[in-house]
ROZA-251089 format. One record per residue (C-alpha): residue in three letters; x, y, z. Coordinates in steps of 0.2 Angstrom, whole numbers, padded with zeros to 4 digits, always signed. Example, Ala and Ser with C-alpha at 12.3 -4.5 7.8 and 13.67 -1.06 7.14 Angstrom:
<recs>
Ala+0062-0022+0039Ser+0068-0005+0036
</recs>
This chain:
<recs>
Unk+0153+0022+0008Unk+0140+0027+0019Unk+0149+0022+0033Unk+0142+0033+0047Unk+0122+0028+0040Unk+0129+0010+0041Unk+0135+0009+0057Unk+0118+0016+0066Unk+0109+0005+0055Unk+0120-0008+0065Unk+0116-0001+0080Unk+0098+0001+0080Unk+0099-0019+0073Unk+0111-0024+0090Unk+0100-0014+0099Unk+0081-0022+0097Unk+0089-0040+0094Unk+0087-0045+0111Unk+0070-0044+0111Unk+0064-0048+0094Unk+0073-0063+0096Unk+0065-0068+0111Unk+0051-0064+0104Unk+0050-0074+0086Unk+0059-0089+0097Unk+0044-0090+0109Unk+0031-0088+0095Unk+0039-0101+0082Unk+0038-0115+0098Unk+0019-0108+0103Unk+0018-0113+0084Unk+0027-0129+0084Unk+0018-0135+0099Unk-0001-0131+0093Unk+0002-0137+0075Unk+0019-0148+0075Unk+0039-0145+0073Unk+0037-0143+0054Unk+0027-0127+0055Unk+0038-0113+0045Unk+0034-0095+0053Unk+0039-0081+0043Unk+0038-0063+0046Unk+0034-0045+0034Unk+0050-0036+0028Unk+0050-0017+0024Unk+0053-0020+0008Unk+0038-0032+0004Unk+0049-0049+0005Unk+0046-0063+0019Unk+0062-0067+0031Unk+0062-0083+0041Unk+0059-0083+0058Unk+0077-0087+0061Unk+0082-0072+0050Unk+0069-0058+0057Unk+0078-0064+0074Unk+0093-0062+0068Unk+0090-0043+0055Unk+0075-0036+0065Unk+0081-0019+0056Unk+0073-0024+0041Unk+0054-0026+0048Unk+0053-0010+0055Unk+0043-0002+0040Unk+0035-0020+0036Unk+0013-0013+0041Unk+0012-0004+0026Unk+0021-0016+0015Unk+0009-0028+0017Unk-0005-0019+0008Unk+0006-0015-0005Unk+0010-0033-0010Unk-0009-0037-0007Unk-0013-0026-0021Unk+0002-0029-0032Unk-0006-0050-0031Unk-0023-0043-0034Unk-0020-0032-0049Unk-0006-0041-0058Unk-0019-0056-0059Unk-0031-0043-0068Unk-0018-0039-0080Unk-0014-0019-0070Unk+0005-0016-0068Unk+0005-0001-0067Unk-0005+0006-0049Unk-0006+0018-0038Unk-0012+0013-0020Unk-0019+0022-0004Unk-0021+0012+0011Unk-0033+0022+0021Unk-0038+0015+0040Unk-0043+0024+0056Unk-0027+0035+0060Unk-0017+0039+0043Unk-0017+0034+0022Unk-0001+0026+0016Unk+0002+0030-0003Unk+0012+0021-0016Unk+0018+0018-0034Unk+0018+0002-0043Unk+0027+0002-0058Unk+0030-0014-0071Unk+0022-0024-0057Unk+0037-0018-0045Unk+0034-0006-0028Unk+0047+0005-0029Unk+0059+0003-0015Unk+0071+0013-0005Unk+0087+0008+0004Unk+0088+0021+0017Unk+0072+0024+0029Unk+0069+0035+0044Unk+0061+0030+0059Unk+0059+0047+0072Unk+0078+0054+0070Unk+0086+0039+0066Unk+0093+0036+0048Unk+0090+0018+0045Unk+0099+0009+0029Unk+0088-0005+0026Unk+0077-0008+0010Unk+0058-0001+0012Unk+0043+0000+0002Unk+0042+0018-0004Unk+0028+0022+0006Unk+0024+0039+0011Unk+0011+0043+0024Unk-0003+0056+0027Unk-0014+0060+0042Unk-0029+0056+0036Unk-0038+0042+0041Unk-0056+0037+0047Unk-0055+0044+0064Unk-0046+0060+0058Unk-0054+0074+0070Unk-0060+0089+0061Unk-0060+0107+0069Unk-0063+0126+0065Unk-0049+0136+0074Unk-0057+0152+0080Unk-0046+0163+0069Unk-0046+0157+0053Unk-0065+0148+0053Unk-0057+0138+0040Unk-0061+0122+0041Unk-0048+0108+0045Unk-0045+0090+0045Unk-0032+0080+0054Unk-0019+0073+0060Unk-0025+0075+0078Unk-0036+0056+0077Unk-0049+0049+0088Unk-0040+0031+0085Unk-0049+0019+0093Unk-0053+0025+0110Unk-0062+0033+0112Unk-0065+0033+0093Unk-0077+0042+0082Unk-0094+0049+0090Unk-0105+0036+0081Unk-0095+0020+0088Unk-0104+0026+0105Unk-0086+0024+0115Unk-0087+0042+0122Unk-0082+0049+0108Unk-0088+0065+0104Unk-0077+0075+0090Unk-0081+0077+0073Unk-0073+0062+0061Unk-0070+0059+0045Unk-0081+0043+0049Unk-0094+0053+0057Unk-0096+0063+0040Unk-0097+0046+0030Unk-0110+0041+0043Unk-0121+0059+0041Unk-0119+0059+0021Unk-0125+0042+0019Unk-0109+0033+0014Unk-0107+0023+0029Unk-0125+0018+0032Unk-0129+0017+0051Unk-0140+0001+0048Unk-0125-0009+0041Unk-0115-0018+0055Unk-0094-0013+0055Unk-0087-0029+0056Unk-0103-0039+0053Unk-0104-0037+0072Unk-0104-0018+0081Unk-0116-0008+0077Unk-0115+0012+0073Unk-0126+0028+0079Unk-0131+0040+0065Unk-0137+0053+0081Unk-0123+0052+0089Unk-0113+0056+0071Unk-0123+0070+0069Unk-0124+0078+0084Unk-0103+0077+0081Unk-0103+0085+0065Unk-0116+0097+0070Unk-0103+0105+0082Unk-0094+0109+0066Unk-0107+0116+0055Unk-0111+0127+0068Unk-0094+0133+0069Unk-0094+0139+0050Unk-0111+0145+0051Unk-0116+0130+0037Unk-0130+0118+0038Unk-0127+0099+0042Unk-0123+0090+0027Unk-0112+0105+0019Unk-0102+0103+0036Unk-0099+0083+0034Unk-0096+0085+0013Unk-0082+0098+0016Unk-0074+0087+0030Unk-0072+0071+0017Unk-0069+0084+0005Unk-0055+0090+0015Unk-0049+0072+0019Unk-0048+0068+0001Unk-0039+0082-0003Unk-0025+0077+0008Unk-0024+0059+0001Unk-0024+0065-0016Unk-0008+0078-0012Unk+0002+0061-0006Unk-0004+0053-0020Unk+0004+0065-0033Unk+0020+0066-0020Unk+0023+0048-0028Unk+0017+0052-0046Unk+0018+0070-0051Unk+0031+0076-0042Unk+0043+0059-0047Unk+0037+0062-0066Unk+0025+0050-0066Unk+0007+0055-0075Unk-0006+0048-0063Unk-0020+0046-0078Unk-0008+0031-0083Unk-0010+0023-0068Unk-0025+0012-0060Unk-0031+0018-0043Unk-0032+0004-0028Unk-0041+0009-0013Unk-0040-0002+0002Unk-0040-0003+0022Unk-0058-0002+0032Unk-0059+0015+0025Unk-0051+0015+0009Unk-0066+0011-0004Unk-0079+0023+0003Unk-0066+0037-0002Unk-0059+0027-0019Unk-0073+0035-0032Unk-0069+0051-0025Unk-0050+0050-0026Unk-0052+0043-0044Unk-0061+0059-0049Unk-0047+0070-0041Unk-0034+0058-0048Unk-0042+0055-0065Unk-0034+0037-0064Unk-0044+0023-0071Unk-0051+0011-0066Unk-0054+0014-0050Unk-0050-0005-0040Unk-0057-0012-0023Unk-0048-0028-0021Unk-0056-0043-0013Unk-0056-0041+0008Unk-0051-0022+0008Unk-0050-0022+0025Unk-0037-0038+0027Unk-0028-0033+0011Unk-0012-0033+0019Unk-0016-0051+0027Unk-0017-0055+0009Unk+0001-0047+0005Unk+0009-0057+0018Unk+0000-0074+0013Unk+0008-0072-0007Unk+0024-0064-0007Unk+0041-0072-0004Unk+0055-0075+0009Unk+0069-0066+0002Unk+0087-0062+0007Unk+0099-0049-0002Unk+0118-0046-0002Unk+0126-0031-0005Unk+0144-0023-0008Unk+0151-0005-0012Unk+0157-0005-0029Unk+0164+0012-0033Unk+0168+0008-0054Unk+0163+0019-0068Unk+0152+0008-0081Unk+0162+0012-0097Unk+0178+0005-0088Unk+0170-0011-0083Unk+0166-0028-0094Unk+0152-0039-0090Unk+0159-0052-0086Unk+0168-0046-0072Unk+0151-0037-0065Unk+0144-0056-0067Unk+0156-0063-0056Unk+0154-0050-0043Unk+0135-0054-0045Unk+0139-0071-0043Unk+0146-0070-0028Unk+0134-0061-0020Unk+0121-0070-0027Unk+0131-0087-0016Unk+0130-0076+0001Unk+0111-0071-0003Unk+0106-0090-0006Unk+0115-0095+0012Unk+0102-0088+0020Unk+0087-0097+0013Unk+0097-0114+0012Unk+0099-0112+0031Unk+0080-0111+0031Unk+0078-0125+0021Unk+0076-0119+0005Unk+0085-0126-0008Unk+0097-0117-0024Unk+0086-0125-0034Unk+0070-0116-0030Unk+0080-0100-0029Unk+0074-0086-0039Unk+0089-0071-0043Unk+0087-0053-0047Unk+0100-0041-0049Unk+0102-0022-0044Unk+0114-0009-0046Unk+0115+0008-0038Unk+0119+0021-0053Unk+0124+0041-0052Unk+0132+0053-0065Unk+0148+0054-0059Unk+0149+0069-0045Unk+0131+0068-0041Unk+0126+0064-0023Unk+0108+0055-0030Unk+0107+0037-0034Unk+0094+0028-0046Unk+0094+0012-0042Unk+0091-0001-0059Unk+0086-0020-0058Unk+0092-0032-0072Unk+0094-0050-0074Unk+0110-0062-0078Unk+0102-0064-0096Unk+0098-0047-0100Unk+0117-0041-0093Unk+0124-0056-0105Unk+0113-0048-0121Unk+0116-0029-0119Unk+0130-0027-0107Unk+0135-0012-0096Unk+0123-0003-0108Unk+0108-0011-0100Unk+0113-0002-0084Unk+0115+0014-0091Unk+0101+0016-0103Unk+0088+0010-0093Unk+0096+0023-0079Unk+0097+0038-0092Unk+0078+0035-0095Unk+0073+0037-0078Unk+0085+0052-0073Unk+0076+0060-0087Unk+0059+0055-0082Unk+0066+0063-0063Unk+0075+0078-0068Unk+0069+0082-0087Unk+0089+0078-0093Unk+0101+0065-0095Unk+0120+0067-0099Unk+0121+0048-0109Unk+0140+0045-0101Unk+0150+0049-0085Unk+0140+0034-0076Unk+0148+0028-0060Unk+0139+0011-0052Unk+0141+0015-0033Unk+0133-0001-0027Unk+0128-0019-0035Unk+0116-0030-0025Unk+0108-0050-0027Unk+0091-0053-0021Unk+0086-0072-0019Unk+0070-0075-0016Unk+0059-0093-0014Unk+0050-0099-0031Unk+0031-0093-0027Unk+0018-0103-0021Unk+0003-0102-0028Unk-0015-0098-0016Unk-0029-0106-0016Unk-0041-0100-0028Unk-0055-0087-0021Unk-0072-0093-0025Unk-0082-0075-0034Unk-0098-0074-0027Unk-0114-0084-0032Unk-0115-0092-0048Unk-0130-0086-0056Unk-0136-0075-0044Unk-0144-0058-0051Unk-0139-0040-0047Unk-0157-0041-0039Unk-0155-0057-0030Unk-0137-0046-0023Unk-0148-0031-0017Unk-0148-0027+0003Unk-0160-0013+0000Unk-0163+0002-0005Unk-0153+0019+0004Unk-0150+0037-0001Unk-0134+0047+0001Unk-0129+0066-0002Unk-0116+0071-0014Unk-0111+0087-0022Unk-0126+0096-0014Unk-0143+0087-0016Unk-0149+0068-0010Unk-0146+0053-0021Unk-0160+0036-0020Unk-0147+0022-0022Unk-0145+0004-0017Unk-0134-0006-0006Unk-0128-0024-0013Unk-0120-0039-0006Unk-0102-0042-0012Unk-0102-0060-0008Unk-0115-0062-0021Unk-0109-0051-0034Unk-0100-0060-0049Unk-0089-0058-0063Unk-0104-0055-0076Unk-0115-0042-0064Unk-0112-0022-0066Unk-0116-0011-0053Unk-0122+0005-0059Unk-0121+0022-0046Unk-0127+0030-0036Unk-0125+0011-0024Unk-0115+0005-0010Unk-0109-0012-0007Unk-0107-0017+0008Unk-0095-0032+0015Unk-0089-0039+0030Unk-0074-0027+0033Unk-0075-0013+0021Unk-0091-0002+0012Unk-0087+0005-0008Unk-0096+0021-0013Unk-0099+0020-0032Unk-0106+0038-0034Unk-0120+0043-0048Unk-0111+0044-0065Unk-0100+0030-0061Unk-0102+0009-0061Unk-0095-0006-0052Unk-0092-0023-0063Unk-0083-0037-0055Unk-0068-0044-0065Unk-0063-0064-0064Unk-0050-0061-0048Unk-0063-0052-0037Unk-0057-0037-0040Unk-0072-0021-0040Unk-0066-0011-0054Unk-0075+0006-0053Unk-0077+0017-0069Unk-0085+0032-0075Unk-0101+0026-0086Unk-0098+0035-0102
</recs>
């Protein structure tokens, strides 16, 4: 099946190996040379798994969606810890916001990705992407005088006015900077500096183009910019039957928790979760997930013709070619952990769910635990479900390495009070009128300190908002959960 998609995919992959390849080979001996032959590097997939050096030289298809994969297992590690499986993320950074849904504690994944006009079948994260970022431009056209945010960004040079790059637009960033959100004496990095004239003078440009004052001007552009977050966040809920208000909200990248209160209002997802290092987050992802390796085959069977034991042995066989791959990489069968997948349609349909299952549950329920789990979903889709006529198009083994746990993060300052964590005091403007509140060091806030709103805390790589109505308490993974106060 699919044999056209297949043979680009193999294409693209013959295509870019070269230099891949040359690449990883001259990286993993850089490594072996600075810190000894017994160093292991391994690399991101799209789908949020690790491959091996050895195999991202060999598959290079499957890392070409692997940036925004990164957050995603970031905040699927932070979250499960906290005891939220069920998520909705929004990675926002300077250019774009990447969105996805995390169900059960699984990202939901896609087997076929594009990448420009090139259909690529290779297992991705379900990511889907918005242009809005920090550096997003904003502009009045002259016909409309309908204020506009996006996609054209400033990126990083010249950058957003207040960076003092020779940038000059009107940014997303600039607005944070002219509300208050992003306050001008707190260092970006812990290191460069930012110019609240300079912001305003950029965001000036666009209240005089409406004919509004300043800070009307620079709520209407974050205004704007979160309204185009939330619309991809209910691409992956709404609109794929999913009721956001079931989910918790994790906002993440250097930009991400100054916007998460506000997209948590829109959303009406609770709580609201800044994990620990927002900025890195997807550092994170790639520092606790797994190597993995799958294996797959066309299978073309209806389900109430076929036994389970003869889908096991299939499996089984898929599962041996699947584990080759980490063996070659050292890692032995018994530190192999196996998952199942099957690719299910009515018959005569051209959409596919796909449905996850393990040996055991198959050996309990049989065929039935294919088809039930895939009439629920179809009806969560698509408001029906027929209960027969299922046809299994494709069957799949994942192997991935047994986990390894982290080192534990330390939670701020024992001790320490929500005083003893105050920066000092700031004010900020939200839904029309000035707000006193107080910026606090996250380093020194623990698990037993709530911050009430209006407040900003401030860290190394990020800046959270908690707006007024709303607090901030710190769970026992690090994680700032945000909430309204009533």
């Amino acid at each position: 099946m699919q044999e056209y998609e297949r043979t680009e995919t193999t294409v693209v992959n013959s295509y870019v190996r070269p230099e891949v390849s040359k690449y990883v080979e001259n990286l993993q001996n850089s490594l072996a040379e600075k810190l000894g032959s017994e160093t292991q590097l391994s690399i991101l997939r799209s789908d949020g798994g690790l491959a091996s050096g050895r195999g991202a030289a060999e598959s290079p298809v499957n890392l070409l969606m692997s940036g925004p994969a990164g957050g995603v297992s970031g905040a699927m590690y932070f979250c499960s810890r906290a005891g939220f499986d069920n998520i909705l993320t929004f990675d926002m950074g300077g250019t774009s916001t990447d969105v996805a849904l995390i169900q059960g504690g699984r990202a939901r994944v896609r087997r076929e990705t594009f990448v420009g006009d090139v259909k690529v079948r290779a297992p991705s994260v379900d990511v889907r992407t918005v242009g809005a970022g920090g550096g997003s431009i904003a502009f009045v056209p002259e016909l409309t005088k309908a204020l506009r945010v996006g996609p054209e960004s400033a990126g990083a040079v010249p950058g957003p006015a207040c960076y003092m790059k020779g940038g000059e637009a009107p940014t997303v960033c600039d607005a944070n900077v002219v509300l208050g959100y992003l306050p001008s004496d707190v260092q970006l990095g812990g290191a460069m500096e930012i110019n609240r004239d300079a912001a305003v003078a950029a965001v000036q440009q666009t209240a005089d183009a409406m004919g509004i004052d300043l800070y009307a001007a620079a709520e209407g552009i974050v205004k704007v910019a979160n309204e185009a977050m939330f619309g991809a966040l209910r691409l992956v809920s709404v609109e794929q039957g999913y009721d956001p208000r079931e989910f918790a909200l994790v906002g993440f990248g250097g930009a991400g928790p100054l916007h998460a209160n506000a997209l948590g209002i829109l959303t009406n997802a609770w709580p609201v979760i800044v994990p620990p290092g927002p900025g890195v987050l997807c550092a994170y992802g790639d520092a606790t997930t797994q190597v993995q390796d799958e294996a797959t085959r066309t299978y073309i069977t209806m389900a109430e013709s076929l036994t389970p034991e003869q889908l096991l042995a299939d499996l089984d066989e898929l599962r041996s070619r699947a584990g080759e791959s980490l063996v070659a990489d050292g890692i032995p069968e018994d530190e192999h952990e196996v998952t199942y997948q099957a690719d299910l349609r009515y018959a005569g349909q051209a959409f596919q769910i796909t449905v996850e299952f393990a040996a055991e549950e198959l050996k309990d329920r049989g065929i039935a635990r294919l088809t039930e789990e895939f009439d629920d979903e179809h009806e969560q889709l698509f408001t029906f479900k027929l209960g027969d006529g299922h046809e299994i198009l494709m069957i799949r083994a994942v192997v991935k390495a047994k986990a390894r746990a982290i080192a534990a993060r330390t939670i701020g300052e024992a001790g320490t009070s929500l005083e003893d964590s105050k920066l000092h005091d700031t004010r900020f403007y939200y839904e029309g009128e000035q707000h006193d509140a107080v910026i606090y060091d996250r380093g020194k806030l623990h698990e037993d300190l709530v911050v009430p709103g209006p407040a900003i805390v401030s860290e190394m790589d990020s800046t959270t908002v908690v707006l007024p109505g709303y607090s901030a308490r710190v769970d026992a993974v690090g994680n700032l959960l945000i909430e309204p106060v009533a």
